[in-house]
N, C-alpha and C positions, 0 to 999 in steps of 0.2 A: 275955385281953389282959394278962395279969399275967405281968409281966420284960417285956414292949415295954417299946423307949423311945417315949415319946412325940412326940419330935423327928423319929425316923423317919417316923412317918406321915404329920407334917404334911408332908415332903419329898416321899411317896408323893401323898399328896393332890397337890401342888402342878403333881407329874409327870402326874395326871391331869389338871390345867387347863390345863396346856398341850397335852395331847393332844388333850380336846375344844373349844380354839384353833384347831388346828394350826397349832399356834406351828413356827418352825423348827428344823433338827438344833442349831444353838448356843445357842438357848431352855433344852435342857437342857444342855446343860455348864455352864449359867453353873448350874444347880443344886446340880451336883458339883460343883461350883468351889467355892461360898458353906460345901456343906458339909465340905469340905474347909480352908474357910477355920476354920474353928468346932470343928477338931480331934472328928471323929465318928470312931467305932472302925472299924477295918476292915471290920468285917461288915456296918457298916452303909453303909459304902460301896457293898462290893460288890451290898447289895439294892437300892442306888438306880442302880448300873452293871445291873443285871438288869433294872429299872424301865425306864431307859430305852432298851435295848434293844428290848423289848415295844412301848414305846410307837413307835420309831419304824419298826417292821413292819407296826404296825398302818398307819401313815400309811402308810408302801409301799404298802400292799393297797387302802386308799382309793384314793390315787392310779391305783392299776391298774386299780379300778373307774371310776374317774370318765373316764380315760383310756380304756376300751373302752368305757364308756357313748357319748364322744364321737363314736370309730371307729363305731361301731354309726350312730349320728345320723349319719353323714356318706354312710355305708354306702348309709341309708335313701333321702336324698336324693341318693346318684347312680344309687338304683335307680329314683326315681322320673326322674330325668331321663332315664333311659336307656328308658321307657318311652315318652318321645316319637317320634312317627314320623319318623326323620331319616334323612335316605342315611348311606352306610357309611362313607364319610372321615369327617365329621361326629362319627358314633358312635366312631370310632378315634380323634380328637380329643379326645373326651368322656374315654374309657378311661382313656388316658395320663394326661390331665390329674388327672383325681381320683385314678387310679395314686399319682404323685408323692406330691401332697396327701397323701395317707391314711398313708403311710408315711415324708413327710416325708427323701426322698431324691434325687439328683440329675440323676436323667434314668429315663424308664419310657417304655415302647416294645413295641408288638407287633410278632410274627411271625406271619403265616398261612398254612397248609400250602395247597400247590401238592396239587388233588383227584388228578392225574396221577401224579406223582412222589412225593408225601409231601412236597419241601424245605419247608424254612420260608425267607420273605423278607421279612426287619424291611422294614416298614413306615413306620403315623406312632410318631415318636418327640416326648415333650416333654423340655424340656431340652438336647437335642443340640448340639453347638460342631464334631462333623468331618461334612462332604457322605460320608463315606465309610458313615456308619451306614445310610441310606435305603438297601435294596435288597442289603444286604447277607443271604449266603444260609446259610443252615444244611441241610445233609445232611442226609434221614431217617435215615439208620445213626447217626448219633451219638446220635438220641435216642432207638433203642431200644439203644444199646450195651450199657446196664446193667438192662435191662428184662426180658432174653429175648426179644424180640420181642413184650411185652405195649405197653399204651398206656404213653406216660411218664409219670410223676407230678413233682409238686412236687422241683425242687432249690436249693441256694444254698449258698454259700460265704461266708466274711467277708472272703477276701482270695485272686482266683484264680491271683496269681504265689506263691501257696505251696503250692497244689495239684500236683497229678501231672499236672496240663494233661490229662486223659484224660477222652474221651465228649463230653457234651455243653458244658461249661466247656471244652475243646479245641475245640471248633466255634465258640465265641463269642471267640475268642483276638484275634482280628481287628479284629472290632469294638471291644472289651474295651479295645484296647491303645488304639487310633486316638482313642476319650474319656479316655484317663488313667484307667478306673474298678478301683477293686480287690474292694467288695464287690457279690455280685449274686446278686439273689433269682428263681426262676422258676416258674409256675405253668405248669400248661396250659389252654386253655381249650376245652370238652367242653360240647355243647349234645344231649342223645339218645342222649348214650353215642358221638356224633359229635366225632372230634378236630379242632378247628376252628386251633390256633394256640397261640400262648404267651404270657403276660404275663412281661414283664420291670420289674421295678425294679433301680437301683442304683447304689453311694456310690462316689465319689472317694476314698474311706476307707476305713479297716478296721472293717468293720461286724458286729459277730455278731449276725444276726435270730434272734428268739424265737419259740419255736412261737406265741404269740400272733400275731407279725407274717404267719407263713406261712398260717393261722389266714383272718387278716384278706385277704388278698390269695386267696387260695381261694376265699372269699366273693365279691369283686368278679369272679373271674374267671368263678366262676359265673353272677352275672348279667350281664357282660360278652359272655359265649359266647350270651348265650341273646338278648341286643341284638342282635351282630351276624348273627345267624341269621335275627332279624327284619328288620332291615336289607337283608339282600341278597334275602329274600325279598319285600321291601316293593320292591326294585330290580326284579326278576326280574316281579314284578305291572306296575311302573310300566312296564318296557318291551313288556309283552304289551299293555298297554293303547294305551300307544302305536300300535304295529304295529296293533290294532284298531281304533284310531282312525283311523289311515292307511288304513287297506282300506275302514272306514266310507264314509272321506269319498270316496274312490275310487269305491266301487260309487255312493253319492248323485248324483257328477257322470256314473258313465257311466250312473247308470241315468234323471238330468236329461237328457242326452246324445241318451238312446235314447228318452226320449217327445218330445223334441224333434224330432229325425231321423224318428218316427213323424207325427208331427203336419205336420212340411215334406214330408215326401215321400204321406202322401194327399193334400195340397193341390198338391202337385207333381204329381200323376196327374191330378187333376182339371182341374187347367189344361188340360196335356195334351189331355183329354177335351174340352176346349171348345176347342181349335183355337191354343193356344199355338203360334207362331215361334222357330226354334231362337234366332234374334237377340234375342226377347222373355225367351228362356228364360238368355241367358248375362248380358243387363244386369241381372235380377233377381239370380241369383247373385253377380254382378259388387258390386251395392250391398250384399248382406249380407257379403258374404265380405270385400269391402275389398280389391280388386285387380281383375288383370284375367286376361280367360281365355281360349280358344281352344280348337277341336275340331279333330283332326288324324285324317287318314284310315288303314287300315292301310296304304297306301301310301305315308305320308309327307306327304302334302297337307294344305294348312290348307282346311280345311270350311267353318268359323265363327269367328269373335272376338268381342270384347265387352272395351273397355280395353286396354292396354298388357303385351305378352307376348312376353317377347324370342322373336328366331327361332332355336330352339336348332340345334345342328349335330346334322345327319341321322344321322350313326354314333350319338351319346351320345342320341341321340333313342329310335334302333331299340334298343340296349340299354336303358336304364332303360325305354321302355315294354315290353319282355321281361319284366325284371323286378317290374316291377309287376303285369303281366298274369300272372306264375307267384304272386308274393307275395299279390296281391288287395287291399296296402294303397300309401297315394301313396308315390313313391320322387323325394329331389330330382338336378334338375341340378345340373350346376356353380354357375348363377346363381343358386341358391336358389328356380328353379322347381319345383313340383312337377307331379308326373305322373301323374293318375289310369287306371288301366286302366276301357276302356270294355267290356264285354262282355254277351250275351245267351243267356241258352240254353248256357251253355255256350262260347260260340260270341266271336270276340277281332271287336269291330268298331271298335277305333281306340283312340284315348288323349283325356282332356280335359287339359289344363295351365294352372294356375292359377300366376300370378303375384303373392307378396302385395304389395300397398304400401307396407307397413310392415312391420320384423322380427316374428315371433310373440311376442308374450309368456304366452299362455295364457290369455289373457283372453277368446281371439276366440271366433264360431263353434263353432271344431273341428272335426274332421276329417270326423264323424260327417255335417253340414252338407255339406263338401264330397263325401264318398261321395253322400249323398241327392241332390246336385243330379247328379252322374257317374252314375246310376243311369235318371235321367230322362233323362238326356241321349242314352246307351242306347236307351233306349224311344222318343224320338222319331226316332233313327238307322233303328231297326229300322221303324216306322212306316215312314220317309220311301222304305227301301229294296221293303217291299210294295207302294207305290205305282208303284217305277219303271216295269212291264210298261205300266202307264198312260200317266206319264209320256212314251216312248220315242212312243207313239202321239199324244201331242200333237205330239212332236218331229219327226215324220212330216210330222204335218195343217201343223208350221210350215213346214217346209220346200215343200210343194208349195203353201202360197196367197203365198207370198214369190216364188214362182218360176213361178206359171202362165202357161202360154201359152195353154193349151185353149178351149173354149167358153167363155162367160161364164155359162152356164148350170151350166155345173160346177162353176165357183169358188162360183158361189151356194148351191150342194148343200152343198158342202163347208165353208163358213164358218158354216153355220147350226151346227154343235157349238159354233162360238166366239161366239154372239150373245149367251147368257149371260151369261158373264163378259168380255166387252166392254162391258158395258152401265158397267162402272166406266173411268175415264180408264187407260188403258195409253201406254208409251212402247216406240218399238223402237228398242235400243241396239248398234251395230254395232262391234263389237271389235278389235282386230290385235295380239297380245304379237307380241314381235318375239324371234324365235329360243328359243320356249320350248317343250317337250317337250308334244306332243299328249294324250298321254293326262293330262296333270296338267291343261290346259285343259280339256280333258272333263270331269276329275272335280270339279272345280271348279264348273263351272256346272254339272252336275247338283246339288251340293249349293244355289249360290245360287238356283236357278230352284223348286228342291223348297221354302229357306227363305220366297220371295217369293213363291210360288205364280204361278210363270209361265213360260212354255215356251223353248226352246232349239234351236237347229240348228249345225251348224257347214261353213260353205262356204270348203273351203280353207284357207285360214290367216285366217280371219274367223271371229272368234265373234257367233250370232246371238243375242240375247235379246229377249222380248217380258215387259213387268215392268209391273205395277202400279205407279200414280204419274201426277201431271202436271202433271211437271217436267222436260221429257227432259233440262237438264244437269247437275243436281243427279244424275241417275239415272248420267247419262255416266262424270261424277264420280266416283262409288261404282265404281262396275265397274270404273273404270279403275284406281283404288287399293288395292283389295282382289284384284284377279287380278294386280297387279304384284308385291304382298308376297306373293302363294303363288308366283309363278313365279321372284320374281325377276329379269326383265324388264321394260324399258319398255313397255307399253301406250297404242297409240292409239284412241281410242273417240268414235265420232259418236252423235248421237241427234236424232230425230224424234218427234212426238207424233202417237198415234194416234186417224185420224177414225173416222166411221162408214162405217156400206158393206162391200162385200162386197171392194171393190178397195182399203180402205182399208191392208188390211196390206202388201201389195205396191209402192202410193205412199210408204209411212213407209218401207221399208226401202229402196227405191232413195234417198229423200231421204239417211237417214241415212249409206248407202254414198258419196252425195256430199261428205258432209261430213267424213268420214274420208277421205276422196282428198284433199279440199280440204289438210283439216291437213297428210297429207303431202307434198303438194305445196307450201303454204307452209312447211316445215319445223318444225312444229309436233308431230315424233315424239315420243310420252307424254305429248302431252297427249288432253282432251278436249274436246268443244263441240257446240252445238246449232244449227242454222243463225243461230238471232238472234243466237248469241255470235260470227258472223263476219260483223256489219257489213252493206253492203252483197252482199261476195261470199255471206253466207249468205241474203239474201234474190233471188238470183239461181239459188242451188243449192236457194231450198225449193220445194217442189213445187207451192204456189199463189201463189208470190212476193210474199207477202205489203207490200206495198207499204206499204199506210199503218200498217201494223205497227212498218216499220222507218222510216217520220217518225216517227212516236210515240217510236219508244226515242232517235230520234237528237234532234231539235229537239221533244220535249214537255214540257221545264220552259221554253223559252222561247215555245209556246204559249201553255202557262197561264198563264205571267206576263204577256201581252199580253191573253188572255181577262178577267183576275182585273182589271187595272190600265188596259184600254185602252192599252196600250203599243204598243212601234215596232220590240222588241227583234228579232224576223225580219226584219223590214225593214232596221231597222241594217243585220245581220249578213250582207245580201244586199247591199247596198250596198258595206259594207266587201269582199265579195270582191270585188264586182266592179270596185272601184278600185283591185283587186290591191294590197291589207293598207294603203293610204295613207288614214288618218282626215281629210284638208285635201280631199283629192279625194272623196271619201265625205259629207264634209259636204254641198260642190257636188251630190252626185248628192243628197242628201237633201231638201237647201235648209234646212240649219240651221248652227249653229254649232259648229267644228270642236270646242270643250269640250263640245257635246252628243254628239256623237259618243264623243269618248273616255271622261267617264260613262259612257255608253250600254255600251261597250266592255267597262268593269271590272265593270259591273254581267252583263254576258256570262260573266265568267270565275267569276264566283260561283257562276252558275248550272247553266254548263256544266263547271266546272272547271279546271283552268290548262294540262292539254292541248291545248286545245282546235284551239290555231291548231301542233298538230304536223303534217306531210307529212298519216298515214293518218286521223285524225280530222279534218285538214282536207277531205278528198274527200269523206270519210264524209257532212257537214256540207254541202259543194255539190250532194252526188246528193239529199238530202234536199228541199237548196233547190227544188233543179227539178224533182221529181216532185210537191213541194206546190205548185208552180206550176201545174205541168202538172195535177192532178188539178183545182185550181179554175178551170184554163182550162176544163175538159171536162164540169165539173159536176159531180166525184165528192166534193171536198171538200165539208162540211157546212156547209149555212150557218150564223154563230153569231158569238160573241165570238172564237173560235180561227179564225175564216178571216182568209186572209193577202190582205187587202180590194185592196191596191196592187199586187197579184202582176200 
């Protein structure tokens, strides 16, 4: 240390304490400064301009260190965020953003190569100020321009309006220009040796990037390639899963679908087996299905129904049931009916058609339901058609005990097949569609006589039926309504109830031919009735003229009400005719008081109705008077509270 100044070192010294400070770059000038002030020789200046040269390299170097220390820490934590499982905008989101960040420049933005073509089309960009950047495209040629056709590597520029615009900085020209950007740095991004894309950063400035910064951005784009790799493969899982999930749920509901359909349709067979009615068989369908339905012959004829089913038109009918019967699944009309093909064996035996009540929304049933019930419906056709050889042979036996003239000894022969199934109440219902196509009548009631288990003839332009029930107008009724909606014609239709005896069928069917003459001859064409439903003329036209039948229906609320009360109300009402409708005169015939009378009167119309004193319910009401006359004059009335004592 011998010739140092000692002044030197303390200066040197001093340059050390501000290094290990790191005091700033004018911390030392003001060293120079001071010694400068203090007149120190040249050399010893220049060892403290040497001094603090050193010293402020070394801070550079800190700096740099501390500075990729941070890069590295930021690095870390967008590697671990990018390790999150996120769809792929998301992660292009993520990219950009820490992009920016990491390099602290003014907009960063990928491109990802088209698998097809190679182009690159920017993406998500952050930062961006023009719509023109998103979708903007780069040509594979430009970016192996300067490659040979190897992969591209890392480029950047600090300013590309002073470049040669050539390759791949000539492809981003575009873009470039549309942000005002002059510096731009670019990496690629390589997931497997797979080119997946490019990372871009870059300044509104003139920017020289340092291999550190290309360094740094290589890094991210690293695990940037290797996220969105994950990504798309995490898309490419989420959408297989999907679709697996869709097929799932699909086979769960058609294979719900198909134990369900299995489960309706043995219990469907079973019915069947125990003697199920196609009418039994379409309201069961009818309550689950939620509509209404109808069975249609192959020649067009309604068979059966069960609820509300529009009558589709016969061309759009015979097509869609073609096509249903080639397809094997339901095909709709116009009106949103659908059309089941019915077949057997191969073999086309008609169409069912369901009509729903409500739009489908998916919730119903299903289809599967409606095949199952079309199936059975099928199997009772085909049943019903094995029978007919049967059938034809009752239709025979009706016809000749309806129409005998023979022995009575024969007729007795002959009825004994029917004593059986006589032994339950039958009606026989005598028909007339007026101008309707015979063989649709025929086909007709052979379906309703096979549904109702009961026989059939046809005389003429007269359909004969013999039907369970005993009701004959409630049966009239039926026939009449249901052969009009297939034919399409008015229909008139009488009906008689069936006694016992051998001659009993022969007596019901001339009654009921009565009563159908009668209708039309009172002009009562489409409708229907049963002898009691025509007053006196039907107790005139029934075959035992059932007399006190027809006082009962005509004068027995005002029976009872004289039974129940000891009343006078027949008496009145005999009275009041026969002072021809004057209550003063009425009174005199009664020997009471003309306000008894007209009480008496109102208390009539309650009973009877407020028709009562019309023209035809007035006669109705006199023939009544006088055969309950006449029966207590003769002794056939009973004696009791309901005999009309004053008669």
């Amino acid at each position: 240390m011998t010739g140092e100044d000692p002044q030197t070192g303390t200066e040197v010294l001093r340059i050390l304490e501000l290094l290990a400070e790191e005091a700033p770059a004018h911390a030392y000038d003001q060293v120079l400064a001071q010694a400068r002030r203090s007149g120190a020789a040249p050399h010893r200046i220049d060892q403290l301009t040497r001094a603090k040269g050193l010293a402020l390299e070394v801070n550079a170097l800190f700096d740099r260190r501390r500075q990729r220390e941070a890069e590295l820490a930021a690095l870390v934590d967008t590697a671990l965020d990018l390790t999150a499982p996120s769809r792929l905008d998301a992660t292009l989101r993520l990219i950009t953003r820490r992009a920016r960040l990491l390099l602290n420049t003014d907009l960063a933005c990928t491109a990802l190569a088209d698998e097809a073509t190679g182009d690159l089309t920017v993406g998500t960009a952050d930062g961006s100020v023009s719509a023109r950047t998103a979708g903007h495209r780069i040509p594979a040629a430009a970016l192996h321009g300067d490659a040979g056709g190897e992969l591209p590597g890392p480029f950047w520029t600090a300013d590309h309006l002073a470049d040669d615009q050539a390759g791949h900085t000539a492809a981003l020209g575009d873009f470039l220009q549309a942000e005002s950007l002059h510096a731009v740095l670019g990496v690629p991004l390589r997931a497997d040796d797979r080119f997946l894309g490019f990372l871009y950063v870059a300044d509104r400035r003139t920017r020289h990037f340092t291999p550190d910064d290309v360094s740094l951005m290589s890094s991210l784009a690293g695990l940037s390639a290797f996220a969105i790799k994950t990504a798309r493969l995490l898309e490419t899982v989420q959408a297989a899963n999907t679709v697996l999930e869709d097929a799932g749920t699909r086979a769960r509901a058609g294979l719900s679908d198909a134990l369900r359909a299995k489960e309706l349709q043995d219990g469907l067979v079973r019915l069947v087996l125990e003697g199920i009615s196609m009418d039994e068989l379409l309201a069961r369908a009818a309550a689950e299905l939620g509509g209404g339905l109808s069975v249609w012959g192959q020649g067009g004829e309604r068979l059966a129904g069960h609820g509300h089913t529009p009558r589709p038109d016969g061309a759009e009918l015979e097509r869609v049931r073609l096509n249903a019967a080639a397809s094997g699944i339901a095909c709709p009309l116009t009106g949103g009916t659908l059309v089941v093909p019915l077949s057997a064996r191969s073999e086309d035996v008609g169409s069912l058609l369901f009509h729903p009540a409500e739009p489908d929304t998916g919730t119903g049933p299903g289809e599967q339901v409606l095949l199952s019930y079309a199936r059975t419906v099928s199997l009772l056709l085909v049943m019903q058609r094995s029978t007919d050889a049967g059938g034809q042979a009752d239709d025979d036996l009706l016809e000749d005990l309806v129409t005998w003239d023979g022995p009575a000894e024969g007729l007795e022969r002959r009825a004994r097949r029917l004593a059986a199934r006589l032994e339950r109440p039958h009606v026989m219902v005598v028909a007339r569609p007026r101008n309707a196509a015979a063989d649709l009548v025929e086909s007709w009631a052979a379906g309703h006589v096979r549904r109702h288990r009961g026989m059939k003839t046809v005389q003429g332009d007269r359909l004969v039926l013999l039907l369970p029930g005993d009701d004959p107008a409630a049966r009239a009724a039926q026939v009449r309504a249901e052969l009009a909606e297939t034919t399409g014609a008015p229909v008139t239709a009488g009906a008689a109830r069936v006694a016992r005896g051998a001659d009993a069928l022969r007596r019901a069917h001339q009654e009921a031919v009565r009563c159908l003459d009668a209708l039309t001859a009172l002009g009562g064409t489409g409708r229907s009735a049963a002898a009691r439903d025509l007053g006196f003329i039907g107790m005139l036209l029934a075959e035992e003229h059932d007399a006190p039948g027809f006082v009962e229906r005509t004068l027995g609320p005002l029976l009872d009400h004289d039974a129940e009360r000891f009343g006078n109300l027949v008496e009145t009402l005999d009275g009041w005719f026969t002072a021809a409708g004057s209550p003063t005169r009425a009174a005199e015939i009664l020997y009471v008081h003309p306000n008894t009378v007209s009480r008496r009167l109102e208390r009539i119309t309650q009973l009877l109705g407020p028709d009562w004193q019309q023209p035809e319910r007035s006669l109705e009401l006199q023939l009544a008077l006088r055969l309950q006359r006449a029966r207590i004059f003769h002794g056939l009335a009973p004696d009791g509270p309901r005999s009309w004592g004053s008669a």
